[in-house]
C-alpha positions as CSV (number, residue, x, y, z in Angstrom):
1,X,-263.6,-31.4,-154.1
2,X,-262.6,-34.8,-153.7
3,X,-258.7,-35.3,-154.3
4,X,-257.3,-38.9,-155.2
5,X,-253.4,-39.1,-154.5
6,X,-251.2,-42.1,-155.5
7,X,-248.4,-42.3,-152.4
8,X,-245.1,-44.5,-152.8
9,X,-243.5,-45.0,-149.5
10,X,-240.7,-47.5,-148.2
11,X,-242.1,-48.8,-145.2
12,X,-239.0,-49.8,-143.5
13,X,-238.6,-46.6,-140.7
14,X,-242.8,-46.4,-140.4
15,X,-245.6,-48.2,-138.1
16,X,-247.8,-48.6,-141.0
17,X,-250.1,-46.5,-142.5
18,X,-252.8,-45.8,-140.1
19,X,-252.7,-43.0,-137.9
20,X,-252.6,-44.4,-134.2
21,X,-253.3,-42.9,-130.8
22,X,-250.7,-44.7,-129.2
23,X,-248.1,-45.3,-132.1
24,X,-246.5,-43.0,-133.7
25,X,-244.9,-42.1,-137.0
26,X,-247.2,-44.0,-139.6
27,X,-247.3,-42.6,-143.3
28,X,-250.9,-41.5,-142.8
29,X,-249.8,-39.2,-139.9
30,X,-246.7,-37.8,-141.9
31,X,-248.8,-37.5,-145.1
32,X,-251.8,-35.7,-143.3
33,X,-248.8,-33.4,-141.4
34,X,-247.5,-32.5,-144.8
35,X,-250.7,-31.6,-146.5
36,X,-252.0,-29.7,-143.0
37,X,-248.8,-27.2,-144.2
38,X,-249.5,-26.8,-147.7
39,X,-253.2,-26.7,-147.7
40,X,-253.4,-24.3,-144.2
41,X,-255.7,-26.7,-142.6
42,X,-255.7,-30.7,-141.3
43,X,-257.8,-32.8,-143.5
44,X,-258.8,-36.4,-143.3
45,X,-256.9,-39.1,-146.1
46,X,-258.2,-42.1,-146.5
47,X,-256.3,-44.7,-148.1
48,X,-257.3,-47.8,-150.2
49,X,-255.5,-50.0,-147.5
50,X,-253.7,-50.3,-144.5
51,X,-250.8,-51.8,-144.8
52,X,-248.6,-52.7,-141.8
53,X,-245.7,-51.9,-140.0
54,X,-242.7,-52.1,-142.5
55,X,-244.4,-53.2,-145.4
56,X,-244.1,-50.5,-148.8
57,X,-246.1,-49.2,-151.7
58,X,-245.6,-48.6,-155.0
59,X,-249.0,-47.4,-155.7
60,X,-251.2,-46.8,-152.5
61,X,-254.3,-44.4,-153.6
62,X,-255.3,-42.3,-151.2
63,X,-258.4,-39.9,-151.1
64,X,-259.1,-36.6,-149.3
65,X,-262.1,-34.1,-149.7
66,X,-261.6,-30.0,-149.2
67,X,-263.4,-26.9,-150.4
68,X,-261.0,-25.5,-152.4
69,X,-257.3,-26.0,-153.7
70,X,-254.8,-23.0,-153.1
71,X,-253.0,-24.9,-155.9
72,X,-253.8,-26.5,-159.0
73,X,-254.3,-30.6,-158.1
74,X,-251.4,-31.5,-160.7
75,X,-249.1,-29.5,-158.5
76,X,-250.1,-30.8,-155.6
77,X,-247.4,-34.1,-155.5
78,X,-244.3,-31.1,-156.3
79,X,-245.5,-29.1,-153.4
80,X,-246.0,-31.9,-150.9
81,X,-242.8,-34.2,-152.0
82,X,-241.1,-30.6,-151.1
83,X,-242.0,-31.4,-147.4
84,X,-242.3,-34.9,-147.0
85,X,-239.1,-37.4,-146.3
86,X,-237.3,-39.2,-149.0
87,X,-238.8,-42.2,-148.4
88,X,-242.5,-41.2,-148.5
89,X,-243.7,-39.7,-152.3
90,X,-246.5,-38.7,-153.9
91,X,-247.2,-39.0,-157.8
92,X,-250.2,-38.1,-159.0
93,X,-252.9,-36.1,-158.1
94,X,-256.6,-35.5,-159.5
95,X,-260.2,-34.5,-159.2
96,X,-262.2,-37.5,-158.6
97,X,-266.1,-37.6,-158.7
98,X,-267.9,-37.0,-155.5
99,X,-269.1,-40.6,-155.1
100,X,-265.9,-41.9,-155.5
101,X,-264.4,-44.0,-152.6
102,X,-261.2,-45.1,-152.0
103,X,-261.8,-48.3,-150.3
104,X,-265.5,-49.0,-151.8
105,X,-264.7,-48.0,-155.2
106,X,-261.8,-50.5,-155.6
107,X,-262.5,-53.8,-157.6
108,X,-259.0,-55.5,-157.4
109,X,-255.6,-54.8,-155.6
110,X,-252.5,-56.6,-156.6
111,X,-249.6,-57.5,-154.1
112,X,-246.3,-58.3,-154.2
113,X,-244.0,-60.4,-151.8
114,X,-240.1,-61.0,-152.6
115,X,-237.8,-63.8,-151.6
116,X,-233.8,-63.8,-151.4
117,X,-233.2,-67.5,-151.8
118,X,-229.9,-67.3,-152.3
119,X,-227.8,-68.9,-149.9
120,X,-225.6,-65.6,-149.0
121,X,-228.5,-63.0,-148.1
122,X,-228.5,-59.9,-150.2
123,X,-227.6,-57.0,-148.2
124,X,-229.2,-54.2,-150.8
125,X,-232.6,-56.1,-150.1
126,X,-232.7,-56.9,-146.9
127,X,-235.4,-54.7,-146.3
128,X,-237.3,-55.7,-149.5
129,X,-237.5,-59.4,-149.3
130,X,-237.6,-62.7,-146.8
131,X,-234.0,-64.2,-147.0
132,X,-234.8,-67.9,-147.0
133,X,-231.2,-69.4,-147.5
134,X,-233.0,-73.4,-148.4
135,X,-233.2,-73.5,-151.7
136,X,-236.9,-73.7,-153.5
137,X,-238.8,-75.8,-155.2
138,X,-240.7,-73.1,-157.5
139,X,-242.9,-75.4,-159.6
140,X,-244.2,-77.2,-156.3
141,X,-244.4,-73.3,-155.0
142,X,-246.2,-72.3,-158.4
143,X,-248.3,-75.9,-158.6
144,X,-249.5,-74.8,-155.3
145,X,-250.2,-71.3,-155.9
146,X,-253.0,-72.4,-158.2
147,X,-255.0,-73.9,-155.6
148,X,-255.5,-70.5,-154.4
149,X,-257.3,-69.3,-157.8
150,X,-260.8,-68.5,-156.7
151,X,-263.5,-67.8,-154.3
152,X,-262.8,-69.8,-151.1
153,X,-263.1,-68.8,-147.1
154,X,-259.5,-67.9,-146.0
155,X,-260.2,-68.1,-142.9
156,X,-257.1,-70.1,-141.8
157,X,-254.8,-67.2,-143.7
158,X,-256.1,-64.9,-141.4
159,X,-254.1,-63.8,-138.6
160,X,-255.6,-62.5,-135.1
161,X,-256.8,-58.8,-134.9
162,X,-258.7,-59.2,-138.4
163,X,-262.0,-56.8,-138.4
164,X,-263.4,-58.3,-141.4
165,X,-267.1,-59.1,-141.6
166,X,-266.2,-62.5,-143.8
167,X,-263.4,-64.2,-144.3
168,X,-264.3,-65.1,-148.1
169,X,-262.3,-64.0,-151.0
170,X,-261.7,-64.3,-154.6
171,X,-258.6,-64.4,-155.7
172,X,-258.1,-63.6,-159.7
173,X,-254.6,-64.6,-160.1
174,X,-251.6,-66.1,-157.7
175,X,-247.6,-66.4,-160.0
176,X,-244.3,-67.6,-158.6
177,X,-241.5,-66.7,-160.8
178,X,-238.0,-67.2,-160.2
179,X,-235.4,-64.9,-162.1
180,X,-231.7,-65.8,-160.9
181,X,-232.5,-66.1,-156.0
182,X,-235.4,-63.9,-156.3
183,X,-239.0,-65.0,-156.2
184,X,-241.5,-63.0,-156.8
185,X,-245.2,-64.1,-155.3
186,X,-247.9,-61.8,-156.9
187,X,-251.4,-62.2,-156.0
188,X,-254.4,-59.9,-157.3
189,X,-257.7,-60.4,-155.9
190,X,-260.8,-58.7,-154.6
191,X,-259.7,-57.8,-151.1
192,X,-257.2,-59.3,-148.4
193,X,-257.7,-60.4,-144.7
194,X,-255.4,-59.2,-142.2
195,X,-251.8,-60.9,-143.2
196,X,-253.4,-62.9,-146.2
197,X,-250.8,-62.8,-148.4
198,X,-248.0,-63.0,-145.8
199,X,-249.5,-66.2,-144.5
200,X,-250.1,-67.5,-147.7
201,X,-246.7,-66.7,-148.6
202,X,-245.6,-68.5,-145.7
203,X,-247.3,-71.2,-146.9
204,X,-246.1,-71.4,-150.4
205,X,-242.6,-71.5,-148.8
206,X,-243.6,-74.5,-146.8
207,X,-244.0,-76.1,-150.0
208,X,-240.9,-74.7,-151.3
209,X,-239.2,-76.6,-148.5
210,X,-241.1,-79.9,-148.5
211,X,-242.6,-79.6,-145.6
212,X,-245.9,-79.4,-147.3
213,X,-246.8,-81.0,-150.6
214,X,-249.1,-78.6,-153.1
215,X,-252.0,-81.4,-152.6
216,X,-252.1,-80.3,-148.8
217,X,-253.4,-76.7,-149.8
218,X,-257.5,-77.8,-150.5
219,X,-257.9,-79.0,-147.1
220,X,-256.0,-76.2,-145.3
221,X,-258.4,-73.6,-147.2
222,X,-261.6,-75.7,-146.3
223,X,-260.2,-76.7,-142.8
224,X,-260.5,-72.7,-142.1
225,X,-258.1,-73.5,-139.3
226,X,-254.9,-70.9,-139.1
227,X,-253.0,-74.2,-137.1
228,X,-252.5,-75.6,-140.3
229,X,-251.4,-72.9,-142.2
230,X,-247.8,-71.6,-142.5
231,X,-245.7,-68.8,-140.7
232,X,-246.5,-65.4,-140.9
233,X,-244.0,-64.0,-144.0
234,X,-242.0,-61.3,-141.9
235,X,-243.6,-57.4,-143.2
236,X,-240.4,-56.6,-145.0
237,X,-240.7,-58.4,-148.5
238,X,-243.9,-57.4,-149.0
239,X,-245.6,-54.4,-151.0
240,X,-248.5,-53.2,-152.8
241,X,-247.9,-52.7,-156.3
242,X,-251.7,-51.6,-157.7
243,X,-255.2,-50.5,-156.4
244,X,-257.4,-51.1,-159.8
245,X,-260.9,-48.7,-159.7
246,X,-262.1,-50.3,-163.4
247,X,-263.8,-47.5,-164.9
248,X,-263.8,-45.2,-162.4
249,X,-260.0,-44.6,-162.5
250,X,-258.6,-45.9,-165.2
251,X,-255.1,-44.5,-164.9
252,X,-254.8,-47.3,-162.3
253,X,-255.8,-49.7,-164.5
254,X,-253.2,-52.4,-166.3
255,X,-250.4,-51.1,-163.4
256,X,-247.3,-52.6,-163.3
257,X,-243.7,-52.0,-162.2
């Protein structure tokens, strides 16, 4: 049987979501504890992403393959929520077809990264979004966002450590809205590079600020030089809100929160 579960987690107290020789406490490794307990016996899960140290999920699909269930699949999240910490959850749980692949199977994942821009940080999200006290320029933010739209080679929003074969990407949609000091960046494309969307959030802030101008983003993309890109967004404003498998999962599909 092939078992897809959709995991929300806060990231905030975890190293990420891959299990790691020499780091513990990831959500993988707590998720894969759990289900050793429930199910009698340690199986593999293998998640649509990996997302990094301190960074959350609304929606991270995750698959695992066993013989057989001791429980019917709709019971599993119930059974395992019962064991797992507050801040990790699953909810939902199905059969899947064999072929089906969490990473492979996937033709779009959406992200999300929050800004405080207010000038006092907010301390109920100060694990949930960057507090950049400047104000923002959203419509050069959003102006430059569009730039973004399509298939280019990120390379220069790449970070170090990547283990990508390519470093092209098509991006289907990239919105900066503003609703009272938070920002909200969402981008949905085909796949991400290691710390994409927190460099390109960086970036987009740069604009905010003036210190780039929206016209500067062409040339960064096609310099594929990570110099002239902006900071790395810090891990804590950023989640990922949707994992969309077209046909082959359409309870994913049209995901929103």
């Amino acid at each position: 049987m092939n078992i897809l579960l959709t995991v929300r987690y806060d990231g905030t107290n975890y190293n990420g979501w891959q299990r790691q020789e020499n780091t513990p406490h990831t959500i993988q490794e707590v998720l894969e504890a759990a289900l050793e307990v429930r199910l009698g016996a340690h199986h593999l899960i293998t998640a649509a992403g990996r997302t990094d140290a301190g960074v959350h999920a609304f929606a991270m699909p995750c698959a695992f393959q066993c013989e057989t269930l001791n429980i019917p699949p709709e019971r599993l999240p119930l059974a395992l929520n019962s064991l797992l910490p507050q801040d990790i959850r699953v909810t939902n749980a199905r059969v899947v077809p064999d072929d089906f692949d969490s990473i492979t199977s996937a033709v779009a994942k959406t992200y999300r990264y929050k800004l405080d821009n207010a000038e006092i940080p907010n301390v109920f999200t100060r694990y949930y979004a960057w507090h950049v006290h400047r104000p923002l320029d959203v419509a050069a933010m959003a102006e430059a966002a569009a730039h973004f739209v399509g298939i280019h080679d990120f390379k220069a929003f790449c970070a170090v450590g990547g283990s990508a074969k390519t470093s092209v990407r098509e991006i289907f949609a990239l919105d900066v809205v503003r609703e009272v000091d938070t920002i909200s960046i969402s981008v949905t494309g085909n796949g991400f590079l290691y710390n994409m969307v927190r460099i390109i959030t960086g970036t987009l802030v740069d604009v905010g600020l003036g210190a780039k101008l929206p016209s500067d983003i062409p040339g960064i993309i096609a310099s594929c030089d990570r110099k002239k890109a902006g900071q790395t967004a810090p891990a804590c404003g950023l989640a990922l809100i949707n994992v969309d498998y077209g046909e082959l999962a359409p309870n994913y599909k049209g995901f929103s929160t």
